[in-house]
N, C-alpha and C positions, 0 to 999 in steps of 0.2 A: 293746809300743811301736809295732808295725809300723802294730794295727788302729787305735792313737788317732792317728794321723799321719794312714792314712788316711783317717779319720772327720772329722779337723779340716780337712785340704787340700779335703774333698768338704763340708764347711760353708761354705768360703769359698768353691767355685764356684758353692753354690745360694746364697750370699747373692749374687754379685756380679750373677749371672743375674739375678734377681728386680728386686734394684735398676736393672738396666740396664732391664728392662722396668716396670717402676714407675713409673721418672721420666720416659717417654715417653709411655707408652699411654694414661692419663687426659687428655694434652694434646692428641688428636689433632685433636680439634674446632676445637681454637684453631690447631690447626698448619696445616690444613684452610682454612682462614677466614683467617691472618695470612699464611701463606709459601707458601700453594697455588693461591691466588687464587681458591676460589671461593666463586661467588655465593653471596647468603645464602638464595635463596631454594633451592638445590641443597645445600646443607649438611648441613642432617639425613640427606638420600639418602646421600653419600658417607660420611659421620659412620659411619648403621648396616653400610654395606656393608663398608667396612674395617673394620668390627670382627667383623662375622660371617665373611668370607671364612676370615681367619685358622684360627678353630675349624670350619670345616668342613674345609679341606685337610689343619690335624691329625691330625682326625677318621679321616681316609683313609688318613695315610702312618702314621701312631702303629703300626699290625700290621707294617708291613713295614720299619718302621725295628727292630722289636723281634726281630723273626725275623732280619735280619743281624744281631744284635747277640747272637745265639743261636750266630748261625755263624765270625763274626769276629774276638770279642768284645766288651766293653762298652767297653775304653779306643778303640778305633778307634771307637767311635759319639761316644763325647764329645770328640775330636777332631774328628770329623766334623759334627756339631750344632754347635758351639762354633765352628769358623772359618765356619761357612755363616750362623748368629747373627750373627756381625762383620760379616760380607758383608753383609749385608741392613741392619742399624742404618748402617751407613757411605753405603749407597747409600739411606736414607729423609732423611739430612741434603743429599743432591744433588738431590733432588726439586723439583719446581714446579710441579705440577700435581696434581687430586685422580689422575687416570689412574695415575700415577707412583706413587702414593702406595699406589694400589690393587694395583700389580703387586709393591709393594714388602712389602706385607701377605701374596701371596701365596707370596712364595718364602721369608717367615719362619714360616707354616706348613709348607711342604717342611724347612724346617730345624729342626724341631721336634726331641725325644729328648733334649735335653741334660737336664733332672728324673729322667727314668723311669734314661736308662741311670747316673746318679751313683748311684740308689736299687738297683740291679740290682748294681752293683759293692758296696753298702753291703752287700747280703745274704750277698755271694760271699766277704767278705772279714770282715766281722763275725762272731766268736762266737756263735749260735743261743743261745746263753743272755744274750746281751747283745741283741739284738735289735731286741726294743719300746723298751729305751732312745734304740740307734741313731737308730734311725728317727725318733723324739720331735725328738731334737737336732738331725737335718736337717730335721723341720720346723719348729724354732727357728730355723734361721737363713735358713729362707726367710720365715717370718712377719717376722724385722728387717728382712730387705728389703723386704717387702712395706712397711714403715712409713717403713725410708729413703728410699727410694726418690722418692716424691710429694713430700719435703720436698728433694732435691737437686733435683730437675726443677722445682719453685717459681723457687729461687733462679737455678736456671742462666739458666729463662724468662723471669726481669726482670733479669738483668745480663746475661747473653753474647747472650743468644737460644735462641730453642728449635733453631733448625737444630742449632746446636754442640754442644746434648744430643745430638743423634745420637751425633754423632763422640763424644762421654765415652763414652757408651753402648759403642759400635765399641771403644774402648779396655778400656774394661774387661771387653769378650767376647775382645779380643785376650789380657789375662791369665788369663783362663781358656786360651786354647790352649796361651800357655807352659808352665803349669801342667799341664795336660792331657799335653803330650808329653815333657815332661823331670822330671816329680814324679814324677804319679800310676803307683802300680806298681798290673797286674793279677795278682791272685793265680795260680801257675801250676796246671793242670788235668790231671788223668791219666787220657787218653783213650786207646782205641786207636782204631786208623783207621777201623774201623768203625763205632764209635760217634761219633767228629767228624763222620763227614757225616750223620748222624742228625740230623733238624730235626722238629721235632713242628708239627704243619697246623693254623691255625685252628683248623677244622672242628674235629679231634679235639680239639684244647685247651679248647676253649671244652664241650667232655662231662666236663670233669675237673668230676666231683661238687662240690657247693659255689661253683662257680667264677664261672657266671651269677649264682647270688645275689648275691655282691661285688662283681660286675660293678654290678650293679644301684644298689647301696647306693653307690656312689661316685657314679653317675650322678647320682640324686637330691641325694646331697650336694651335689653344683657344680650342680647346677640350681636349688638352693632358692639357694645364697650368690650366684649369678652373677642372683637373681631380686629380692633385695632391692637388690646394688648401687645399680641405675639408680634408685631410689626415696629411697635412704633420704636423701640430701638436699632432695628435696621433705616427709620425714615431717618432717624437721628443722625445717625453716623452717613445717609448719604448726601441728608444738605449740607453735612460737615465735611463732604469730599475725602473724606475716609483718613480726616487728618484729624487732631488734638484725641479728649479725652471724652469719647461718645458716650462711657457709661456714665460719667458722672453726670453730660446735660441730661441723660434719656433719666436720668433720676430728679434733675431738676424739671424735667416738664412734666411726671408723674407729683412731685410735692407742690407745683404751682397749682393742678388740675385740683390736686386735694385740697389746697389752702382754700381755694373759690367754694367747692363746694361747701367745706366747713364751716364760714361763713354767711352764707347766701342759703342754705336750707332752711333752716328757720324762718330764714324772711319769705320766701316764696309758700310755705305750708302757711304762715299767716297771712299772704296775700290771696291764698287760694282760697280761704275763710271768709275771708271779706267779698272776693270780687267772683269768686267760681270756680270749683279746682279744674274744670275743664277747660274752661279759656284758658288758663295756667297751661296746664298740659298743651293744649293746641298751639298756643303761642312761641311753646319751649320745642316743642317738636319741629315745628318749622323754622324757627330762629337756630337749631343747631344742628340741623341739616343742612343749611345755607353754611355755615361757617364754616362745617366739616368738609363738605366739599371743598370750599374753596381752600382748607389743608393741605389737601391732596394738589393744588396748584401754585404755592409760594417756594421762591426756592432763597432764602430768607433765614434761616434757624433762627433770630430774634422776630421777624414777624410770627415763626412757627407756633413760640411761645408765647408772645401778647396772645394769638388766635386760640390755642388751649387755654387762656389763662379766662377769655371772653365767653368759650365755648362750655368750658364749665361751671359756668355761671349760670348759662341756661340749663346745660344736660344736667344736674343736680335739682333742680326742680319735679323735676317727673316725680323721682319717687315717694317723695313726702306726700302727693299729690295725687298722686294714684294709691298709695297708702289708707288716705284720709278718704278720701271715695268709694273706696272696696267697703270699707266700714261701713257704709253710708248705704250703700244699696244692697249689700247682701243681706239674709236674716239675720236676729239679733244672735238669735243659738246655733248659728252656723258660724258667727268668725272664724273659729278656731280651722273649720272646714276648706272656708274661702281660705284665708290665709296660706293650708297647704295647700290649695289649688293652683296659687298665687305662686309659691315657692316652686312646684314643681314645672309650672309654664318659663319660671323662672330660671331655672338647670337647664329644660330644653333647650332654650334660646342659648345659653352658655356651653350647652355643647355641639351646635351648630356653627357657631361664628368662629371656632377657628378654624374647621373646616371649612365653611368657605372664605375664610382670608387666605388657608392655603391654596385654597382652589384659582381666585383670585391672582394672587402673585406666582403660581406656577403662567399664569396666562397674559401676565401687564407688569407692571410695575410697582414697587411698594404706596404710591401714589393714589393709584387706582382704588387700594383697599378702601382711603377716605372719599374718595368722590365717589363710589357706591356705598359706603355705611352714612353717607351722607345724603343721596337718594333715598335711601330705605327710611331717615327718619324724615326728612321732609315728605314721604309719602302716609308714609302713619298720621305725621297730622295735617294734611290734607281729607285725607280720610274720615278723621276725627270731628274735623270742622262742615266736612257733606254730609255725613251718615251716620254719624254720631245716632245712639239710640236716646229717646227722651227721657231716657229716667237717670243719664249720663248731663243730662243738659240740666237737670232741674237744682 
């Protein structure tokens, strides 16, 4: 009873997380433009700079939030990320300026760790033979977020105003703190004193056999997904020949993508339990490499959608899966380590892939973008399936 309490308490903080950043983050441009005052012709500048800043200071503090959270524990980091989250959503609804906006970006990078340490507690406190389920179900209820999210931040932006999404936002990172300090219990640890001040170094961490490779494979994964975002509403409106209503489909192939995953995550981290998270991975790598490509060559808008609706079937499986494997082979007193290692390979990759989708469709076609992020992942698992390191196979 202990572990499904705290499985569902930590489903509800990564959904409200998600959500609160869902219903904000795709309106910054508007937010930018409507309650920031600037110019249109300064817009795109600001637009990319606050959204890259963010994943690079993650980028940065991801190791060193992980490494206290190795030392302190995982509940003191999700208090810690979770009232600094409030802090930062609270003070992006007081803004009025892009400047503002931009500093405001930056200290919700600093406030990063609220995902990695819920995932670190999920390890600490979950069953090993439950696991890949775990982990499945909290990426179920980050993928709900993921889809609620955009559709509360619609409504909020045409009746209250996007300012006040701040503040909902602010509020519902404030119930994660309550929840965070008076629910969630951290499982207790039998150290002796020697071994609590025991903290494993980067450096060394990152020689745990197998480690870089995973490292690697998640990179890529949020550099291909973070590569089609910006695009896939211009693919939208051009298999639509620039006729009907391209944002509503580009909205329904972003909530088809999500329903798959939501779905289908739990069942792949339990099949990855049973049959190997690495064939999982391998098989998901190359199976949605294959399809993505062939995205990039339907001119179809209802095959486009069956194809996403297939493709994230498979690309939802990685994570749980890679997830459930990080666990597995890093040290026991380093999750929290691994974890930000994890997260910050994870911002890289995210802030590379629009860069090269722009680079990409300044040189081809919106097309192209999927038949290269579709390359890129059938090469990871090709990769995966030759040179796989053995303690990844085991």
């Amino acid at each position: 009873m202990r572990e499904k309490l705290t499985l569902i308490i930590l489903m509800a903080v990564a959904f409200l997380m998600t959500t609160s950043y869902t219903m904000l983050i795709p309106f910054l441009p508007l937010y930018l433009q409507q309650e920031c005052n600037t110019a249109e012709e300064d817009l795109a500048f600001w637009s990319g700079l606050c959204f890259s800043i963010t994943f690079l200071i993650s980028a940065l503090a991801s190791p060193l939030w992980g490494k206290l959270s190795d030392r302190f524990g995982r509940k003191p980091m999700i208090i810690r990320s979770s009232i600094l989250l409030c802090i930062s959503y609270f003070s992006g609804g007081l803004v009025h300026s892009p400047e503002g906006l931009f500093c405001m970006r930056i200290f919700m990078g600093i406030s990063t760790g609220l995902w990695t340490s819920c995932l670190v507690l999920v390890s600490a406190t979950i069953n090993k033979s439950r696991l890949g389920l775990a982990m499945g179900m909290m990426q179920s209820a980050n993928i709900i977020g993921e889809i609620t999210g955009p559709l509360i931040g619609g409504i909020m932006a045409s009746t209250i105003g996007m300012r006040n999404s701040f503040f909902l936002g602010s509020f519902f990172l404030f119930i994660v703190v309550i929840a965070a300090i008076f629910i969630i219990k951290e499982p207790p640890q039998k150290k002796t004193p020697k071994q609590k001040k025991k903290v494993i170094s980067t450096r060394v961490l990152i020689k745990t056999p197998g480690l870089l490779s995973l490292m690697l494979c998640i990179m890529f994964t949020n550099l291909v997904m973070l590569q089609i975002q910006p695009v896939m509403p211009l693919y939208v409106q051009q298999l639509m020949n620039n006729e009907g209503n391209y944002v509503l489909f580009a909205g329904v192939v972003m909530s088809v993508g999500g329903i798959a995953g939501a779905i289908f995550s739990p069942i792949w981290g339990k099949c990855g339990q049973r049959y190997g998270f690495l064939k999982i991975i391998v098989l998901s790598f190359v199976f949605v490499g294959l399809i993505m490509s062939l995205q990039g060559l339907v001119s179809s808008l209802v095959i486009f959608i069956i194809m996403q609706f297939i493709w994230s079937i498979g690309f939802f499986a990685i994570s749980p899966c890679t997830n459930s494997l990080l666990v597995k082979i890093s040290p026991k007193q380093a999750h929290g380590s691994a974890f930000g290692l994890y997260n910050s390979f994870k911002m890289l990759g995210g802030g590379i892939g629009p860069l090269l989708s722009t680079l990409i469709v300044n040189f081809g076609q919106y097309s192209l973008v999927y038949i290269i992020g579709g390359m890129i992942l059938f090469s990871v698992g090709g990769y995966l399936k030759l040179f796989a390191p053995p303690q990844l196979r085991q």
